[in-house]
MARSE-82946 format. One record per residue: residue number from 1; residue in one letter; z, x, y of N, C-alpha, C in turn. Coordinates in Angstrom, 1 decimal, m for minus. Atoms other than C-alpha are relative to their C-alpha. Layout:
N
+-----+---+--------+--------+--------+--------+--------+--------+--------+--------+--------+
!   k ! r !    n.Z !    n.X !    n.Y !   ca.Z !   ca.X !   ca.Y !    c.Z !    c.X !    c.Y !
+-----+---+--------+--------+--------+--------+--------+--------+--------+--------+--------+
! NUM ! a !      Z !      X !      Y !      Z !      X !      Y !      Z !      X !      Y !
...
+-----+---+--------+--------+--------+--------+--------+--------+--------+--------+--------+
This chain:
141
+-----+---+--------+--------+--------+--------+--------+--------+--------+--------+--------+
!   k ! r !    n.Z !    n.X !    n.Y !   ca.Z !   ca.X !   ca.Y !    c.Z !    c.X !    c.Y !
+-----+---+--------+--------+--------+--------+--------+--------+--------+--------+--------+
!   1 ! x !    0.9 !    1.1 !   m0.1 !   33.0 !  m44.0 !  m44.0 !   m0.8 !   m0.1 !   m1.3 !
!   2 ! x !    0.7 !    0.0 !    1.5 !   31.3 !  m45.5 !  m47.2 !   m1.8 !    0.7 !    0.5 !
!   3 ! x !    1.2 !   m0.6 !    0.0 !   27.9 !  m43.7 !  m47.5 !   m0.2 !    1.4 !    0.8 !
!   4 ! x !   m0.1 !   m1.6 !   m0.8 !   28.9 !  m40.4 !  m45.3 !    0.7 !    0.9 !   m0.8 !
!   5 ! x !   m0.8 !   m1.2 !    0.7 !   29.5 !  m37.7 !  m47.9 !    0.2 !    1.0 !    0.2 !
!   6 ! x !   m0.5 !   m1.5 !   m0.8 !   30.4 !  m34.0 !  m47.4 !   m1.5 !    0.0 !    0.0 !
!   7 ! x !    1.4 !   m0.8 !   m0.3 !   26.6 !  m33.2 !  m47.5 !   m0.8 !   m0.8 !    1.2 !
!   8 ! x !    0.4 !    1.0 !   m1.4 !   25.8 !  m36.5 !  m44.7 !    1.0 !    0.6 !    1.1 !
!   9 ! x !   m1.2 !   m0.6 !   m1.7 !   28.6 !  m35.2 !  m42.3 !   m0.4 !    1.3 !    0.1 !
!  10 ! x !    0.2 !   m1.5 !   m0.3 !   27.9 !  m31.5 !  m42.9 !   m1.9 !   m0.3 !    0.7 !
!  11 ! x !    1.6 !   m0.2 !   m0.7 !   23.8 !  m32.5 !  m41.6 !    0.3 !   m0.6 !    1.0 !
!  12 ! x !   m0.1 !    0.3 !   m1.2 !   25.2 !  m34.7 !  m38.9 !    0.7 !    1.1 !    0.9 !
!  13 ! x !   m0.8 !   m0.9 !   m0.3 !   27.7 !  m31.9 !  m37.8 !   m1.0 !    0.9 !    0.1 !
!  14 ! x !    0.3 !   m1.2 !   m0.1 !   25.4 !  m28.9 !  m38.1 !   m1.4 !   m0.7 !    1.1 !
!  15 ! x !    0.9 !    0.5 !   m0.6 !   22.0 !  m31.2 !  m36.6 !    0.3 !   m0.4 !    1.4 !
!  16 ! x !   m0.2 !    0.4 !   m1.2 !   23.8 !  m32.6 !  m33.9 !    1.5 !    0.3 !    1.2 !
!  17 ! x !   m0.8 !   m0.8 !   m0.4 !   26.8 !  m30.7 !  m33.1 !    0.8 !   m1.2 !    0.8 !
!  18 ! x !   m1.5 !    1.2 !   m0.8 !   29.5 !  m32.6 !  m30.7 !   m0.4 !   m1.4 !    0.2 !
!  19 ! x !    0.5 !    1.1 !   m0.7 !   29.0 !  m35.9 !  m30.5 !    0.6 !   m0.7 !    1.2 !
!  20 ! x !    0.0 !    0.6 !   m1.4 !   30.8 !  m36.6 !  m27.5 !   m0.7 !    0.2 !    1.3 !
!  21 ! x !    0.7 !    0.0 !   m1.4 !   28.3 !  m35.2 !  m25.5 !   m1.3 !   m1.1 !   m0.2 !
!  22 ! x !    0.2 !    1.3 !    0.1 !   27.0 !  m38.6 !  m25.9 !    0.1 !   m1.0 !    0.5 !
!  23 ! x !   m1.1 !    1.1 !   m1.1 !   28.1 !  m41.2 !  m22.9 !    0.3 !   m1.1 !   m0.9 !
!  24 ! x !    0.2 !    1.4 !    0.4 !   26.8 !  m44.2 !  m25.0 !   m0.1 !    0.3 !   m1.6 !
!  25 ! x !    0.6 !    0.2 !    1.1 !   26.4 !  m45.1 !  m28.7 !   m1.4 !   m0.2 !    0.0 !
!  26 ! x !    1.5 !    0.0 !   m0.6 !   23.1 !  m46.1 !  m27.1 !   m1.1 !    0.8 !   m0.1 !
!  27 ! x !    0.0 !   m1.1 !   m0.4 !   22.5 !  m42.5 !  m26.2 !   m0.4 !    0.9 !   m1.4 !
!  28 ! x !    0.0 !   m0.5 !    1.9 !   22.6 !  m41.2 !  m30.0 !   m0.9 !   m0.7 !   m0.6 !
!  29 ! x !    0.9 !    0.9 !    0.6 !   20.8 !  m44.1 !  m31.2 !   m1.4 !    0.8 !    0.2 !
!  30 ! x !    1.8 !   m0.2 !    0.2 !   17.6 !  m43.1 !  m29.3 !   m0.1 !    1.2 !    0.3 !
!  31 ! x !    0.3 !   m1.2 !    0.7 !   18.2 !  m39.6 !  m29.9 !   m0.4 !    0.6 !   m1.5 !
!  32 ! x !   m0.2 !    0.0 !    1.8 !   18.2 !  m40.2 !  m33.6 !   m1.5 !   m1.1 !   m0.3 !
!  33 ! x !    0.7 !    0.9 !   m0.3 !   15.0 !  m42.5 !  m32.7 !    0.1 !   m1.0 !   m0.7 !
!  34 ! x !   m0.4 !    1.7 !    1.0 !   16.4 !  m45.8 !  m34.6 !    0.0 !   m1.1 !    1.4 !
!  35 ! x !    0.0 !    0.8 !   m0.9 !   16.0 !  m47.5 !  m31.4 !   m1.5 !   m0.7 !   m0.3 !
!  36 ! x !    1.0 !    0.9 !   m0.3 !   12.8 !  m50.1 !  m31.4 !   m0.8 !    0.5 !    1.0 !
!  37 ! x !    1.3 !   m0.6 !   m1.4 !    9.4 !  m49.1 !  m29.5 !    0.0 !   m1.3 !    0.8 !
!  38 ! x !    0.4 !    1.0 !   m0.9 !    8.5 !  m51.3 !  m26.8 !   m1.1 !   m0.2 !    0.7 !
!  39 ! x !    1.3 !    0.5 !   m0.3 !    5.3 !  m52.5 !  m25.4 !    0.0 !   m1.1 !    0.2 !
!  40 ! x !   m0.3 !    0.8 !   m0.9 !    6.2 !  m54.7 !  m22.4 !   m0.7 !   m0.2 !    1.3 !
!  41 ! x !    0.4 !   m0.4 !   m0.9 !    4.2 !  m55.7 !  m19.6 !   m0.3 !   m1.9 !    0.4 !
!  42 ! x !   m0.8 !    0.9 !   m0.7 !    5.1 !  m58.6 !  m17.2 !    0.8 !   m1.1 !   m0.4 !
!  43 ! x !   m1.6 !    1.0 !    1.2 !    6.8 !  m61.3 !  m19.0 !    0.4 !   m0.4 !   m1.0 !
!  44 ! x !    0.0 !   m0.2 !    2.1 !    5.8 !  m60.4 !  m22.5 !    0.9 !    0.9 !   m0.1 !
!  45 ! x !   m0.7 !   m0.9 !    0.3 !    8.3 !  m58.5 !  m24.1 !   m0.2 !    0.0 !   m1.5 !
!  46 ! x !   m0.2 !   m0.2 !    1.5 !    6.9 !  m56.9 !  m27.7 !    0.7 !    1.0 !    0.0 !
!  47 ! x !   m0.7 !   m1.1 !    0.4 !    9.3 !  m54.8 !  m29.8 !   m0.9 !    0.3 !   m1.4 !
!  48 ! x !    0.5 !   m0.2 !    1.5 !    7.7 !  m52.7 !  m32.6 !    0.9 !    0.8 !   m0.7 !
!  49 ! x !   m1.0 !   m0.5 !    1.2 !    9.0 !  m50.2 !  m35.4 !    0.9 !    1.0 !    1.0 !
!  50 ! x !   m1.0 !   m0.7 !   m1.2 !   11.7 !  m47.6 !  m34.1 !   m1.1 !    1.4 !    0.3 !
!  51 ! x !    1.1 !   m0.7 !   m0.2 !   10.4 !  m45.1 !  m32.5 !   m0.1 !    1.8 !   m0.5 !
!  52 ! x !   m0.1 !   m1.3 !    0.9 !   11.0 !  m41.6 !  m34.6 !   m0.1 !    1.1 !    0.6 !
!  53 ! x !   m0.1 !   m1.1 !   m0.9 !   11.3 !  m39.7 !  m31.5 !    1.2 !    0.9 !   m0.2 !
!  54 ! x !   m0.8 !   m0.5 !   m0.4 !   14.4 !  m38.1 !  m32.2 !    0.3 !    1.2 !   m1.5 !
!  55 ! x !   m0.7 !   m1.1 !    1.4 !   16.5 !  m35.5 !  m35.5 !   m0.8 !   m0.7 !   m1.1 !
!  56 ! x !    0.4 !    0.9 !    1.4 !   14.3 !  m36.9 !  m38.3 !    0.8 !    0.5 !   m1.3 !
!  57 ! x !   m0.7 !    0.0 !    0.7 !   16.7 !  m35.5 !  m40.6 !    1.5 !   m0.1 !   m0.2 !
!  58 ! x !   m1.2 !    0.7 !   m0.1 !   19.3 !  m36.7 !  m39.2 !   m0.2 !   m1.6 !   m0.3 !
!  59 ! x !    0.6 !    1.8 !   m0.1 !   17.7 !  m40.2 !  m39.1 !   m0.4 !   m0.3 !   m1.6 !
!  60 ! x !    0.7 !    0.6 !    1.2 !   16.6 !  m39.9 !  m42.9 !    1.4 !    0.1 !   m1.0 !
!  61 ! x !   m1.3 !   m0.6 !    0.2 !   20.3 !  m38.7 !  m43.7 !    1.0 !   m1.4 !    0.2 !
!  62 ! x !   m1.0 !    1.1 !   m0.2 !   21.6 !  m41.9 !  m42.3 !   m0.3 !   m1.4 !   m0.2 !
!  63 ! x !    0.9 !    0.8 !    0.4 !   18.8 !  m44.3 !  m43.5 !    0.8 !   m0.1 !   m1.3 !
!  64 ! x !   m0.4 !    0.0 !    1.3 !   20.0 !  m43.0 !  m47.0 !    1.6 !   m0.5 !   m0.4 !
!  65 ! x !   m1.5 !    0.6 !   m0.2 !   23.7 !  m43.9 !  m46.2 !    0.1 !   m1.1 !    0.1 !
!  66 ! x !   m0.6 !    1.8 !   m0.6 !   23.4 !  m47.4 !  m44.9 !   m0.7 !   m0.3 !   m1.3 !
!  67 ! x !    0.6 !    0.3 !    1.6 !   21.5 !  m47.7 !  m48.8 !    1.2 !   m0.7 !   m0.6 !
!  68 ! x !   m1.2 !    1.0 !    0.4 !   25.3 !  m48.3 !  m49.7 !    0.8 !   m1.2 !    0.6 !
!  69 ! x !   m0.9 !    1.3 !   m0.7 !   26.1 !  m51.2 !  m47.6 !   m0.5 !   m1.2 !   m0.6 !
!  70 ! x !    0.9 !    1.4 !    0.5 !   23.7 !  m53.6 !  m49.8 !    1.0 !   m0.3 !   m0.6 !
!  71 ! x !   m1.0 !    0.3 !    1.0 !   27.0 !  m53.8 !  m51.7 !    1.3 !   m0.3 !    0.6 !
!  72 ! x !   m0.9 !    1.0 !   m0.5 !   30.1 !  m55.9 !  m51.2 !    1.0 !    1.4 !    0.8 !
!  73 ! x !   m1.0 !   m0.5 !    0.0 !   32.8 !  m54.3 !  m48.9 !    1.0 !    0.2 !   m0.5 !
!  74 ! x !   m1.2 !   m0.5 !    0.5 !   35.5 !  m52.2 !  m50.2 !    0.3 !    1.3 !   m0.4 !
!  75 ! x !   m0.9 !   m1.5 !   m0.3 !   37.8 !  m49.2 !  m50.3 !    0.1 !    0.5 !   m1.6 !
!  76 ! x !   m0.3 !   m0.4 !    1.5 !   37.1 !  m47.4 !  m53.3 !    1.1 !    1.0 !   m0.1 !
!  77 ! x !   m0.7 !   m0.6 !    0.2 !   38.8 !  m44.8 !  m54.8 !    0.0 !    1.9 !    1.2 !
!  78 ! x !    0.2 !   m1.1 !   m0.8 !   37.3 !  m41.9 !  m53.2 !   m0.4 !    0.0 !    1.2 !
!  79 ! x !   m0.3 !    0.6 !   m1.7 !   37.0 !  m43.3 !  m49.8 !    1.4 !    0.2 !    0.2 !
!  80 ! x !   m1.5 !   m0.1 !   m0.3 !   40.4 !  m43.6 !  m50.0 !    0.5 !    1.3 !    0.0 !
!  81 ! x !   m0.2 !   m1.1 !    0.0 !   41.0 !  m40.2 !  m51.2 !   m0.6 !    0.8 !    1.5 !
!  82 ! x !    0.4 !   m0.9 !   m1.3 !   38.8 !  m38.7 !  m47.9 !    0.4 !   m0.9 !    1.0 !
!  83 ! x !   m1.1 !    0.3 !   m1.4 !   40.9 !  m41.1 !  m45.4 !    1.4 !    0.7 !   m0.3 !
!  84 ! x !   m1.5 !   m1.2 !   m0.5 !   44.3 !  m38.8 !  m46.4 !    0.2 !    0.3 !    1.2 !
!  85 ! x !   m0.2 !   m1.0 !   m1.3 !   45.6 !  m37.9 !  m43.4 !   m0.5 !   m0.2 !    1.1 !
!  86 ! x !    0.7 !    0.8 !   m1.3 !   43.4 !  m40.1 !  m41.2 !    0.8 !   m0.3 !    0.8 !
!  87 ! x !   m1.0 !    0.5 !   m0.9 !   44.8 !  m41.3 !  m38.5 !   m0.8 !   m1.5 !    0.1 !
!  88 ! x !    0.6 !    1.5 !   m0.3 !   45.0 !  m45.6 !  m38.3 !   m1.3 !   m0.2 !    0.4 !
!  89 ! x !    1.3 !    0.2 !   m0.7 !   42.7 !  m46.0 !  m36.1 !   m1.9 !    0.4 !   m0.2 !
!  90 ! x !    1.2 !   m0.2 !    0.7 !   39.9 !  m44.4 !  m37.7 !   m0.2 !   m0.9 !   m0.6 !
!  91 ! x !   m0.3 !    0.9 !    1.6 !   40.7 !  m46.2 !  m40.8 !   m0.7 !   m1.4 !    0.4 !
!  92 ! x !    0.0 !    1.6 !   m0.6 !   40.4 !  m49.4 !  m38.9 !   m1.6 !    0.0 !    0.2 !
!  93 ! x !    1.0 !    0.5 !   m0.7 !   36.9 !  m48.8 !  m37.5 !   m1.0 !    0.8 !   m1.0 !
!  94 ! x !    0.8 !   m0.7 !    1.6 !   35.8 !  m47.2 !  m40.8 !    0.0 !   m1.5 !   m0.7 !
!  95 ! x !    0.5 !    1.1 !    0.6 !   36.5 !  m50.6 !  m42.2 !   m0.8 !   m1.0 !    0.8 !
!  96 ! x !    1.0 !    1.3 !   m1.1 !   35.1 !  m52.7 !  m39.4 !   m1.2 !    0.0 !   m0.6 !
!  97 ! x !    1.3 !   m0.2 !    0.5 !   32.1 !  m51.1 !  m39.9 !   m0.5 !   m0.2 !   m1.3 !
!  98 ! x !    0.3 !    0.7 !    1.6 !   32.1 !  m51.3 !  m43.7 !   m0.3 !   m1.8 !    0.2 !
!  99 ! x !    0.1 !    1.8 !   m0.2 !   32.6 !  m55.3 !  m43.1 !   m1.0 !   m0.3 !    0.6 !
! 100 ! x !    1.0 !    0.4 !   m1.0 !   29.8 !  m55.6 !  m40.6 !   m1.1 !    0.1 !   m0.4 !
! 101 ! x !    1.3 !   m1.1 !    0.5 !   27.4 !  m53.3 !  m41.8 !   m0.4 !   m0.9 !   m1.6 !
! 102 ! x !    0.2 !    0.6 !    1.6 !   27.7 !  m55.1 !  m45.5 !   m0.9 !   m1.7 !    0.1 !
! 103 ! x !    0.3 !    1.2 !   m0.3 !   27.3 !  m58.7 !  m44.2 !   m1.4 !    0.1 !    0.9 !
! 104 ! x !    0.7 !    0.0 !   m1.2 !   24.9 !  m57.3 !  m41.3 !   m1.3 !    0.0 !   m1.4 !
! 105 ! x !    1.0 !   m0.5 !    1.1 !   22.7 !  m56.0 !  m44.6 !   m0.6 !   m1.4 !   m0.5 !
! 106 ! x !    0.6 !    1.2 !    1.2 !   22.8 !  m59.3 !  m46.7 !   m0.7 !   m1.1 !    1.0 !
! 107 ! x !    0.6 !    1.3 !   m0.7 !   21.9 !  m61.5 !  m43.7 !   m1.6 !    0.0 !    0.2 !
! 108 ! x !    1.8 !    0.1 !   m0.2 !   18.7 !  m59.5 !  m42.7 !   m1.1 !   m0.4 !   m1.3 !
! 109 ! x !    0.5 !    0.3 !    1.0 !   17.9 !  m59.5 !  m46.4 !    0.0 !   m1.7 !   m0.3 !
! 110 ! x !    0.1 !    0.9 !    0.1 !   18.5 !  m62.8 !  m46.9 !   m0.8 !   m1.0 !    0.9 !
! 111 ! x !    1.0 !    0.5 !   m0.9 !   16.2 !  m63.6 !  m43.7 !   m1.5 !    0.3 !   m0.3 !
! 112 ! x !    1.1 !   m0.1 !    0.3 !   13.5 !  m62.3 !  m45.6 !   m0.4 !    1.7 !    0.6 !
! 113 ! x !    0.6 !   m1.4 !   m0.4 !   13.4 !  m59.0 !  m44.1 !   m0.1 !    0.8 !   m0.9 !
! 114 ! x !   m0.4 !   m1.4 !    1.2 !   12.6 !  m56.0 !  m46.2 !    0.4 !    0.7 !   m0.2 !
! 115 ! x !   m1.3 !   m0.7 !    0.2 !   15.2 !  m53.7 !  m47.7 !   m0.4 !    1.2 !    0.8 !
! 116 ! x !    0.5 !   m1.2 !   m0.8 !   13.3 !  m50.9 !  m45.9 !    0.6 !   m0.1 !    1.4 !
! 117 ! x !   m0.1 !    0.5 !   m1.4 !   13.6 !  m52.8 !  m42.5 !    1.7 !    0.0 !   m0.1 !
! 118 ! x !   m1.3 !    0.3 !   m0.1 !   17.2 !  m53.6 !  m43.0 !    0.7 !    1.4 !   m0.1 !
! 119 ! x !   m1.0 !   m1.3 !    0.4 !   18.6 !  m50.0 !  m44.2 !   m0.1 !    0.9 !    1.4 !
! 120 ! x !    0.4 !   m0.4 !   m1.6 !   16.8 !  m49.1 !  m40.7 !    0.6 !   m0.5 !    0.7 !
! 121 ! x !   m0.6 !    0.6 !   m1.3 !   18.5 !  m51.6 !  m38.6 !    1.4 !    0.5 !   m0.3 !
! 122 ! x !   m1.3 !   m0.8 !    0.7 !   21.8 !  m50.3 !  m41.0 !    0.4 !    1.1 !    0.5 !
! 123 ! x !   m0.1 !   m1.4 !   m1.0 !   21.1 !  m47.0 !  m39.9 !    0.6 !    0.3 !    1.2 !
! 124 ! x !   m0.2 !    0.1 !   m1.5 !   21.1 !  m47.9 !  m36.4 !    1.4 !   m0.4 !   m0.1 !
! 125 ! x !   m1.2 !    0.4 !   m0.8 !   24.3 !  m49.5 !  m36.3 !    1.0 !    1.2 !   m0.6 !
! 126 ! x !   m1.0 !   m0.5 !    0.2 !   26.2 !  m47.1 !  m38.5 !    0.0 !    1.6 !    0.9 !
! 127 ! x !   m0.6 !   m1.7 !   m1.2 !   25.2 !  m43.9 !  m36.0 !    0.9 !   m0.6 !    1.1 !
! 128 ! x !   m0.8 !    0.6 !   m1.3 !   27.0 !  m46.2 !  m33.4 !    1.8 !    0.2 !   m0.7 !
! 129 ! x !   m1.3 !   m0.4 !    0.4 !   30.1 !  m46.4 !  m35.7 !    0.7 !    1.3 !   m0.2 !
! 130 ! x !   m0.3 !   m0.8 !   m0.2 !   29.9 !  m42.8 !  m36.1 !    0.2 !    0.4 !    1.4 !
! 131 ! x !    0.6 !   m0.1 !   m1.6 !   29.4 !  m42.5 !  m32.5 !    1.8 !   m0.2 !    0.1 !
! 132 ! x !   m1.5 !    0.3 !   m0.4 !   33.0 !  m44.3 !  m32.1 !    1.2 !    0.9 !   m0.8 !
! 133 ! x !   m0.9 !   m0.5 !    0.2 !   34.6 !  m42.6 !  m34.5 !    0.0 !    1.5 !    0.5 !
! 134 ! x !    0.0 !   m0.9 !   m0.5 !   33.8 !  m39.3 !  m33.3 !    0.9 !    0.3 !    1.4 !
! 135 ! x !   m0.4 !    0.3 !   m0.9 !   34.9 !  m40.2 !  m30.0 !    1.9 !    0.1 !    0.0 !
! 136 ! x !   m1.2 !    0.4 !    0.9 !   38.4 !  m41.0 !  m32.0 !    0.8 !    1.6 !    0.0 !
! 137 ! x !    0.1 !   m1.2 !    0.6 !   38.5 !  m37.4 !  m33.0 !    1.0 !    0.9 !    1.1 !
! 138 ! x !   m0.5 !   m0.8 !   m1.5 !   40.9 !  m34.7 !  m31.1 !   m1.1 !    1.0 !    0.2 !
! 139 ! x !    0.9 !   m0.9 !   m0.4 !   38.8 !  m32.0 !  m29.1 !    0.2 !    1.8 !   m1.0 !
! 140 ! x !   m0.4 !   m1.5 !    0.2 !   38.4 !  m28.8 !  m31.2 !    0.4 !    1.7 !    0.5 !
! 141 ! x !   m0.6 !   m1.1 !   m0.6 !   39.9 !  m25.6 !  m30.4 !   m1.2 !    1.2 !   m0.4 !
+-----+---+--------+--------+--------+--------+--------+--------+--------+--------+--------+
């Protein structure tokens, strides 16, 4: 995936060990606290910043990764090189994500949000993509 290098995968791998013991993408999310606080009470519903309860260096590890989505999707060279040997289906939901995550970037930016806020909500979505791809993965021996 664009922005997960050997030194991003080796901190998610060593910080959070298997991730299928995980039910949900959900489940990761607000262990990784990128989920939104909440401060709700009868039929107000406020959302504030996320709530930073969870691996803060997993969370700053993947903050710093969705940094490269401000930039147009595409399969460079050395992306390409570390899918070798992938299997399809990865591949597929490696680019999803690239495509989503890229456009998801320019829209909050272009809504006025700030690149801070946006690399956050980035964050969030791309532990979900790792989330799936992990899932993807055979069980190790």
């Amino acid at each position: 995936m664009r922005g997960i290098s050997t030194v991003t995968a080796a901190i998610l791998i060593s910080e959070l060990g298997d991730l299928k013991r995980f039910d949900h993408p959900e489940s990761l999310m607000a262990y990784l606290g990128l989920i939104p606080s909440e401060h709700s009470s009868g039929g107000k519903e406020r959302r504030g910043s996320i709530t930073k309860t969870g691996n803060g260096h997993v969370r700053r590890a993947l903050v710093e990764a969705a940094q490269s989505y401000r930039l147009p999707a595409r399969v460079s060279k050395a992306i390409k090189k570390r899918q070798e040997g992938l299997p399809e289906e990865i591949k597929k939901i490696a680019w999803n994500a690239q495509v989503r995550l890229c456009n998801r970037y320019r829209a909050l930016v272009g809504k006025g949000k700030k690149s801070n806020v946006a690399k956050t909500a980035i964050a969030r979505e791309l532990s979900g993509f790792v989330w799936a791809i992990a899932q993807e993965l055979p069980v190790a021996a």
